[in-house]
C-alpha positions in Angstrom: 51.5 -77.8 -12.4 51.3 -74.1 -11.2 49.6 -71.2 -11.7 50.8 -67.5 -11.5 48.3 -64.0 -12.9 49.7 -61.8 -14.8 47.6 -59.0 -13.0 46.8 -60.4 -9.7 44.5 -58.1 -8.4 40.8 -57.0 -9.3 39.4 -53.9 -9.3 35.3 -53.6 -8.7 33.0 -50.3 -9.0 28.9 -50.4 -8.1 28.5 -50.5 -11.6 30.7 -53.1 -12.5 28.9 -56.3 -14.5 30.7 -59.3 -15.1 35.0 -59.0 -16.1 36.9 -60.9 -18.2 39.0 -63.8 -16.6 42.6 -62.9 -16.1 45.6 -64.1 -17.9 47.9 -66.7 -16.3 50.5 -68.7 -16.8 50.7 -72.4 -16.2 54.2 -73.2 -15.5 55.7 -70.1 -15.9 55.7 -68.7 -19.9 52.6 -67.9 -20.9 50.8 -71.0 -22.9 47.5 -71.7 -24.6 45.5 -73.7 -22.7 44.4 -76.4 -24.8 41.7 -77.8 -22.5 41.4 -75.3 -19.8 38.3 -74.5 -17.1 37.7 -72.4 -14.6 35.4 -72.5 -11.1 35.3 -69.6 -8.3 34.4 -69.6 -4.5 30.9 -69.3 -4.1 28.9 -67.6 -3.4 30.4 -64.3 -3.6 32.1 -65.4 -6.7 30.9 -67.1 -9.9 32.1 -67.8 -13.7 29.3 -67.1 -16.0 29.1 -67.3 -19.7 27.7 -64.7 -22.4 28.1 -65.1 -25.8 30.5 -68.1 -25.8 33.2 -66.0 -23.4 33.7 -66.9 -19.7 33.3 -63.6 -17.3 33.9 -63.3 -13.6 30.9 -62.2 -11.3 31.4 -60.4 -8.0 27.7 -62.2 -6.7 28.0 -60.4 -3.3 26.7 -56.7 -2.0 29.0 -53.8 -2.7 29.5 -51.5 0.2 31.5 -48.6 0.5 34.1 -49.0 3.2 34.6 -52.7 2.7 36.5 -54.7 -0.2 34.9 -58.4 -0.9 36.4 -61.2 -0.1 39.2 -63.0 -2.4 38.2 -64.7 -5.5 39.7 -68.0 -5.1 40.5 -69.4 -9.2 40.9 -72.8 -10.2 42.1 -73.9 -13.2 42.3 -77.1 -15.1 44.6 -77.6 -18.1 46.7 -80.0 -19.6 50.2 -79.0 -18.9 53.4 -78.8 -22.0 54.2 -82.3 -21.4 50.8 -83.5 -21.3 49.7 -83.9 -17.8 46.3 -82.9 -16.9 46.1 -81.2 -13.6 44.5 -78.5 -11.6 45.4 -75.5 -9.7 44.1 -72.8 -7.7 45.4 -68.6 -7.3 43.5 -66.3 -5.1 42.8 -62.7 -6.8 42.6 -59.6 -4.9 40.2 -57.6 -5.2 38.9 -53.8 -3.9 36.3 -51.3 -4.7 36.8 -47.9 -6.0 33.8 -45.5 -6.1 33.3 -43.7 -8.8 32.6 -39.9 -9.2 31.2 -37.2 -10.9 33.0 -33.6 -10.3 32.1 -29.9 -11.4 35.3 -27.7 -11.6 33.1 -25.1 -9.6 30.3 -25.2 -7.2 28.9 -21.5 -7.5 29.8 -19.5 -11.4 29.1 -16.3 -12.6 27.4 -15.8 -15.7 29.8 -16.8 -18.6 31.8 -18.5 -16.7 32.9 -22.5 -18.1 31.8 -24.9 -16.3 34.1 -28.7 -16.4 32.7 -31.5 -15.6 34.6 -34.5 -15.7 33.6 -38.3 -14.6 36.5 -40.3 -12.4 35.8 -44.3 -12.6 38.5 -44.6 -9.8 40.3 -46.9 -12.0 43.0 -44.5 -12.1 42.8 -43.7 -15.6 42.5 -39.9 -15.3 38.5 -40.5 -16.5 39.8 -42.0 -19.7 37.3 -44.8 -20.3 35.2 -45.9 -22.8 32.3 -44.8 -21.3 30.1 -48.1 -21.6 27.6 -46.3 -23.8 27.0 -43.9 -21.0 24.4 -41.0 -21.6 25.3 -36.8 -20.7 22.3 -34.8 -19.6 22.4 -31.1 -18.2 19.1 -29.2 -17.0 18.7 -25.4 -16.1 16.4 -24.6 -13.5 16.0 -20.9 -13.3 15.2 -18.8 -10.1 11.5 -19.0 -9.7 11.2 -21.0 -13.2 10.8 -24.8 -14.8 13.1 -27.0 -15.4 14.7 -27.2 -19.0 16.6 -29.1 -20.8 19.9 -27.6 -22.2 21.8 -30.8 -23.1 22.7 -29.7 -26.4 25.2 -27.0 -24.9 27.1 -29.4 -23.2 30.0 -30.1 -25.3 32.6 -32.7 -25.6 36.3 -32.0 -24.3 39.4 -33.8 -25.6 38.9 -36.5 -22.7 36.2 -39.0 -23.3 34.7 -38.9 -19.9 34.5 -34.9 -19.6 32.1 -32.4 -21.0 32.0 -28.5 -20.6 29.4 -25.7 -20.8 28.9 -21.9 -20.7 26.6 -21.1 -17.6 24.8 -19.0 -19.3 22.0 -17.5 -16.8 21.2 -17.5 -13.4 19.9 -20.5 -11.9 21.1 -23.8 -11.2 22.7 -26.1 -13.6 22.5 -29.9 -13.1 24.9 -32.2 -14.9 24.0 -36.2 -15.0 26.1 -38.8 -16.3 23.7 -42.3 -16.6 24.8 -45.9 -17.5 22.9 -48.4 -18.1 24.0 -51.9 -15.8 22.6 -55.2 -15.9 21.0 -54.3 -12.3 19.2 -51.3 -13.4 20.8 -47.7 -14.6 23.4 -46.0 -12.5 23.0 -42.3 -12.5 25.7 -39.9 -11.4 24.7 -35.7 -10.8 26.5 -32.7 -9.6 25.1 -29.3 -9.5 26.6 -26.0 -9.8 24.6 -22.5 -8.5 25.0 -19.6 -11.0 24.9 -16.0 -9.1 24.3 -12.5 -10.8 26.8 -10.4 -8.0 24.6 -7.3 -6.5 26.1 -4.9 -4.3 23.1 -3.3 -2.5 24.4 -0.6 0.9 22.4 0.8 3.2 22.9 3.4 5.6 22.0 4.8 9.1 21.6 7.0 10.5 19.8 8.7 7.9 21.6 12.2 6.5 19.7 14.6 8.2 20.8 13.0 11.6 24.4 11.8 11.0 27.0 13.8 13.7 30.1 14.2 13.9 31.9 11.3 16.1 29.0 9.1 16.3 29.4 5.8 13.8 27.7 5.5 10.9 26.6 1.7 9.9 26.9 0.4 6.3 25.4 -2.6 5.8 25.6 -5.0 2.4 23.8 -7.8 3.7 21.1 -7.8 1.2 24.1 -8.2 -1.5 24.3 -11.5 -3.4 28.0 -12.3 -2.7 28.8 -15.7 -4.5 31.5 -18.1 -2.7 34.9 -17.0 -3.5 34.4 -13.3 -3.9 35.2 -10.9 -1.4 33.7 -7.6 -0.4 35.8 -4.9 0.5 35.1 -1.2 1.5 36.6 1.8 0.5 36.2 5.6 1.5 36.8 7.8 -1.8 35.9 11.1 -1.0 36.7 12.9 2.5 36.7 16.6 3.7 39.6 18.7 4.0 41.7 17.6 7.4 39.8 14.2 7.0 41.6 10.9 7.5 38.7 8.7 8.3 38.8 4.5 7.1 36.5 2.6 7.0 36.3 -0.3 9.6 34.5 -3.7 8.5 33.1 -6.0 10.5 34.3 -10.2 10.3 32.3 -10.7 8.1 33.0 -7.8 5.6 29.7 -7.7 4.9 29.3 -4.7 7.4 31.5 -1.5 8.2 31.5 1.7 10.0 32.9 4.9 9.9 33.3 7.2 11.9 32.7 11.3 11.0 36.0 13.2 12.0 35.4 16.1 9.9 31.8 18.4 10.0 31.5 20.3 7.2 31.8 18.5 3.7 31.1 15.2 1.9 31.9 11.7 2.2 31.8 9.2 -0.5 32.1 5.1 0.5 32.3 2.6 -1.8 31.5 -1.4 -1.3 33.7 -3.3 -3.8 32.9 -6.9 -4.9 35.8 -8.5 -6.4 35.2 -12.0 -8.3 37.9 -14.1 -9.1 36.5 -14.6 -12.8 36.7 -10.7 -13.6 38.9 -8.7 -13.4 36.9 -5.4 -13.0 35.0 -4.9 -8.9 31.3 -4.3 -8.7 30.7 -1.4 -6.9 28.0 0.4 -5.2 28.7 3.5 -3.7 26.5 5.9 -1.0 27.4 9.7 0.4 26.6 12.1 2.9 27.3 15.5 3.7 27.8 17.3 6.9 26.8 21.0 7.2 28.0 22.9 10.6 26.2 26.3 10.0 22.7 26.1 8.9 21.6 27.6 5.9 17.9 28.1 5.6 16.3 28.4 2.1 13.3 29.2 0.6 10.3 27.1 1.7 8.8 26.9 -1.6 9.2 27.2 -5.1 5.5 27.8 -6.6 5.1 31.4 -5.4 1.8 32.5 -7.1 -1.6 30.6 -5.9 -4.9 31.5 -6.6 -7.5 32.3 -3.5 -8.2 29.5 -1.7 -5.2 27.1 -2.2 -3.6 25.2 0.2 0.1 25.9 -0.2 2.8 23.7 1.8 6.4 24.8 3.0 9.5 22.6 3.6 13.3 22.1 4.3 14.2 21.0 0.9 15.8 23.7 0.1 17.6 24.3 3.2 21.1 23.0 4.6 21.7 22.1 8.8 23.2 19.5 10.8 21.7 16.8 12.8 20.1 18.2 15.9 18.8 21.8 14.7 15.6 23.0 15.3 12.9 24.5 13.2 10.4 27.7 13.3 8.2 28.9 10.6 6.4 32.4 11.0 3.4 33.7 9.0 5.2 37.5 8.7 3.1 38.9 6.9 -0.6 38.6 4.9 -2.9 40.8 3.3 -5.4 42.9 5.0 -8.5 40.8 6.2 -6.8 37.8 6.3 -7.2 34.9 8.7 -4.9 32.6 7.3 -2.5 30.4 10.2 0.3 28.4 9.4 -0.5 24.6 10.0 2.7 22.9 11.9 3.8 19.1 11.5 4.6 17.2 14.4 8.6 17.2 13.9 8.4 20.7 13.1 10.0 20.4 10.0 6.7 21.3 7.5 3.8 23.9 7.6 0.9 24.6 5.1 -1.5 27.0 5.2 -4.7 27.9 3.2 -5.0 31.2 1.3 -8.1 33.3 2.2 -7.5 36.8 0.5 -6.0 37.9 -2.3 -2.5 39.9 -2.0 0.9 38.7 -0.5 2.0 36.4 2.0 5.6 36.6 3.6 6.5 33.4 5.0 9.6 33.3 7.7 12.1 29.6 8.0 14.6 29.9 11.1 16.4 27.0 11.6 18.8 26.6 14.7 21.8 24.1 15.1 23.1 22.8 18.3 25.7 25.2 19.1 22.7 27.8 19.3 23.4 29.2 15.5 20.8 30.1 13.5 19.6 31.3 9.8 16.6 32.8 8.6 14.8 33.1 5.4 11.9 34.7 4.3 10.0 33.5 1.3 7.3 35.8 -0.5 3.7 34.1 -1.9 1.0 36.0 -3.7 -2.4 34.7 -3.9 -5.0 36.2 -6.9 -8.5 35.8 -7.1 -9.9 34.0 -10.0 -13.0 34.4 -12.1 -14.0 31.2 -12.2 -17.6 30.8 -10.5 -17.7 27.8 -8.1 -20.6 25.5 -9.3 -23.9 24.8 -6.4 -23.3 21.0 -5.1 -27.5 20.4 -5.4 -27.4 17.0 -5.1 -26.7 15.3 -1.4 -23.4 12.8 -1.0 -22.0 10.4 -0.5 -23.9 8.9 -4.0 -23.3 5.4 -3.5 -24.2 2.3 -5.7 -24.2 -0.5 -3.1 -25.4 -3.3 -4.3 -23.8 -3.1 -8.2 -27.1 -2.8 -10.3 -26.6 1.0 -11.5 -23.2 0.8 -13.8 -23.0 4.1 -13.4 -22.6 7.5 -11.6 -23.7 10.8 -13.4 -22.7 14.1 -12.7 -24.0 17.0 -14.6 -23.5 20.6 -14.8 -27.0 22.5 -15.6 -27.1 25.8 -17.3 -27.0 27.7 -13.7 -23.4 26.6 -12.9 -25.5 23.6 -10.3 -24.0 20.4 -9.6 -25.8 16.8 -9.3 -24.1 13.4 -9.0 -26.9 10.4 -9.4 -26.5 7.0 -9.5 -28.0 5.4 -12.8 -27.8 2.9 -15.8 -25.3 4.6 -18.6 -27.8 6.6 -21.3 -27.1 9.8 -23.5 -27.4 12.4 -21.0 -27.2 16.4 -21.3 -24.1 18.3 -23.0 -23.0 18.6 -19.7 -22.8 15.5 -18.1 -20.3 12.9 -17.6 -19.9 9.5 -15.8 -17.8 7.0 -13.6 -18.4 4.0 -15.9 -17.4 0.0 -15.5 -15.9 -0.1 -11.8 -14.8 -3.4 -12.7 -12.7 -2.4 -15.2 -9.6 -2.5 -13.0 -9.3 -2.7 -9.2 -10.1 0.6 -7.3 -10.3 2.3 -10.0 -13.0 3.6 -12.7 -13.3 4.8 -16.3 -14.6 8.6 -17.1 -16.7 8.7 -20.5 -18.8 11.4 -21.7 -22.8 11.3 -22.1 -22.3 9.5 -25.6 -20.9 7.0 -23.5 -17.1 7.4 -25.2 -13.8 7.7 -23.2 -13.9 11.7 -22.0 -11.2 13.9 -23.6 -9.5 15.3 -20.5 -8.0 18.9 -21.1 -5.3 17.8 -18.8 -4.2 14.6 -19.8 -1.7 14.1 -17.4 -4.3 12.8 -14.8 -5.2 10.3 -17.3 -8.7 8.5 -17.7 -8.6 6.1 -14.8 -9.3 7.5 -11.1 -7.8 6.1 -8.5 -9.9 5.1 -5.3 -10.0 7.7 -2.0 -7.6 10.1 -3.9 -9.0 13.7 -5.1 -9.0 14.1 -8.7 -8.6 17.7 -10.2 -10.5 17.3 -14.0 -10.4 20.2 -16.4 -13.1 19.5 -18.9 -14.1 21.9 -22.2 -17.6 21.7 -23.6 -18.5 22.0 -27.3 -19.6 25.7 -26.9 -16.3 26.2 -25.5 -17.0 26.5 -21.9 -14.4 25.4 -19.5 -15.2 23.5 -16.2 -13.0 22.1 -13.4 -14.0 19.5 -10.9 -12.7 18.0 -7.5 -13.7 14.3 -7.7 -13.0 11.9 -4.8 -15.1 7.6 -4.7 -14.1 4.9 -3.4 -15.2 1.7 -4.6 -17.1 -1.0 -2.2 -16.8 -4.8 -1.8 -18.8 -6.1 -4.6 -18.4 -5.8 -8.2 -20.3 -2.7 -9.5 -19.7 -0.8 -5.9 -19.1 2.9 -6.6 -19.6 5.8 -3.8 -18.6 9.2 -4.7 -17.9 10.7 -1.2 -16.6 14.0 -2.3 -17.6 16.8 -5.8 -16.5 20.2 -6.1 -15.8 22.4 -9.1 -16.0 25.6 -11.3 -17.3 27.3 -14.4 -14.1 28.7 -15.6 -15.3 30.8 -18.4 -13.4 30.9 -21.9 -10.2 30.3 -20.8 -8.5 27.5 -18.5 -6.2 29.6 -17.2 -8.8 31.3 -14.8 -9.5 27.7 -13.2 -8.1 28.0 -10.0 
């Protein structure tokens, strides 16, 4: 008697359970074996029964870079002419290690994402499946996991399933079968990326030169895998014919000025393979050669007494020029002075007589060129009577107790701040009420104890802390008042301290508050 398989190998996986036996033949054609048995080697091998069918058992460890050993089959039949006899065929066997695969590692969002389960029994993932479960979870950026299993969708494979990434975050795709040694999970993840092109510059504008490089940098971009970043200069002066030069990388590039006067336009281009149009950011400077200087203000008409500030923004120079501002002219009596900054590039000064003020902006490039302009202020005295501070500051509320701070306006223009428990008050006063309301920062309400209706509403209800606050308020007799308010609020809960009051009775009409 012999003994020949029709398949003489066996192929395992780490979730395979038992197999069925193998066909044979017994004497070469294929026969029904009227009395036939089986037995393996053990222990790695074993023939176990479940539900009246025998089933081969792989007993030994699986591990990864090993196949087991042989299974050694003997079989027992009665042959075609009777004879009862035995023999034994050794089956082959290997392991193949199945998989779980994404079409893509990093996606966009809308892009379709694959994924497709390979048993390693090369059936191109065509398998029944084993009554194997699909899961896919979202976990957003700086969120909680959810579950979007219901989006993942079958394909015209059994062992592959799609989705739409739909948002940013990271998708996780598990495949789970349950085995008689416990469930076998299989996951793959795949990162979904918004693309941002974000460029900085530097030097900044004001000190860019011709010749010297000029750094742009898209390192704060989010560049998924796969794209690439390109750079691009769009816009050049006349007689320009400057590039861009990146760095390895391409994250970085430089270019270098070869023109002075005029503007240059660069463009960072992201370009994904999933679409077909580039993202794009895009930064510019200009060059000047000859300084232009401008005026050094635009609010021309102040009343007595305001602090008015001067600037460049108006103005056109290279990198490298130098500033001068001259007080050229004031009114008769006046002892007003310009105030300088540091870098020479500001000045303020305060108003102390009514009439005009003539202030001169020189600015002077490298080459020793220069323009000059000279801008023309008036200052005007106003009717408004400044009010008597009578009442000593800072007012402070250390400790919380007093909810609030009262400042009142008597009939002789004289102004008192106290700290006190909110009550109906004179038709003058008004309070900082609930300091807890909001951090640094306080309520206004009238004496009624209602929100205060500010005549100019832009400065809103809500004080900030250690900032000047300019409040226009209009009494029922129609009486206009204006008042400088500055507190600062303390470490406990309650704290209040006005450090600073100032104001004026305006009169009838708001346009004389200064």
């Amino acid at each position: 008697m012999s003994v020949a398989l029709q398949e003489p190998f066996l192929v395992l996986d780490n979730e395979s359970g038992p197999v069925p036996l193998p066909d044979y033949w017994v004497d070469g054609p294929l026969s029904e074996v009227a009395e036939g048995s089986w037995s393996a080697n053990e222990p790695d091998w074993a023939i176990i029964e479940e539900g009246g069918t025998q089933y081969l058992r792989y007993m030994g460890t699986a591990r990864e870079a090993s196949s087991p050993s042989a299974a050694t089959l003997t079989v027992s039949a009665t042959g075609s002419d009777g004879t009862r006899d035995s023999a034994s065929v050794a089956l082959a066997a290997r392991y193949v290690h199945p998989s779980l695969e994404l079409n893509q590692e990093y996606a966009l969002p809308g892009d379709d994402i694959v994924a497709t389960y390979w048993s390693g029994l090369d059936d191109n993932g065509e398998t029944d499946g084993n009554g194997a479960t699909w899961e896919l979870l979202l976990t957003p950026e700086g969120g909680q996991t959810v579950d979007k299993s219901s989006e993942l969708l079958t394909t015209a494979l059994p062992e592959e399933r799609h989705f739409v990434a739909g948002e940013v975050g990271r998708y996780t795709v598990k495949r789970t079968r349950a085995g008689t040694d416990g469930d076998v999970t299989l996951s793959e993840v795949v990162t979904v990326l918004e693309p941002v092109v974000n460029v900085v510059f530097r030097p900044p504008p004001a000190i860019i030169n011709m010749g010297e490089l000029v750094l742009f940098d898209a390192s704060g971009s989010t560049v998924p895998p796969g794209a690439e970043l390109w750079w691009a200069v769009t816009e050049r002066p006349d007689g320009s014919s400057v590039e861009m030069v990146p760095d390895v990388n391409a994250k970085r590039a430089t270019l270098t000025p070869d023109v002075m006067e005029g503007t240059y336009t660069v463009e960072a281009r992201l370009k994904l393979p999933s679409r077909p149009d580039p993202t794009i950011s895009s930064q510019s400077f200009s060059f000047v050669s000859t300084p232009v200087a401008g005026p050094v203000t635009d609010e021309t008409e102040h009343w007595v007494g305001d602090e008015v500030s001067f600037d460049l923004d108006r103005s056109s120079y290279p990198g490298g020029s130098s500033f001068k501002y001259t007080l050229s002219s004031a009114p008769e009596g006046s002892n007003a002075e310009l105030v300088i900054s540091a870098d020479g590039t500001q000045a303020s000064l305060i108003t102390d007589v009514a009439g005009g003020y003539e202030v001169e902006l020189t600015i002077t490039n490298a080459e020793g060129e220069t323009s000059s302009h000279v801008t023309s202020i008036t200052a005007e005295e106003s009717s408004a009577v400044p009010l008597i501070l009578s009442s000593a500051l800072p007012v402070v509320d250390d400790d919380g107790d007093l909810s609030v701070i009262v400042i009142d306006i008597d009939g002789d223009n004289r102004l008192t701040a106290t700290a006190a428990q909110p009550a109906v008050g004179p038709d003058t006063a008004l309070f900082l009420y609930g300091y807890w309301s909001g951090e640094n920062s306080a309520n206004l309400y009238d004496s009624s104890g209602e929100p205060f209706a500010l005549v100019n509403l832009e400065n809103g209800a809500v004080l900030d802390a250690d900032v000047g606050h300019t409040i226009q308020l209009k009494r029922d007799n129609g009486a206009y008042y204006q008042l400088q308010v500055t507190f600062e609020t303390g470490d406990m809960e309650g704290d209040a301290t006005v450090t600073a009051l100032s104001g004026y009775y305006c009169g009838e009409s708001l346009s004389d508050c200064p």
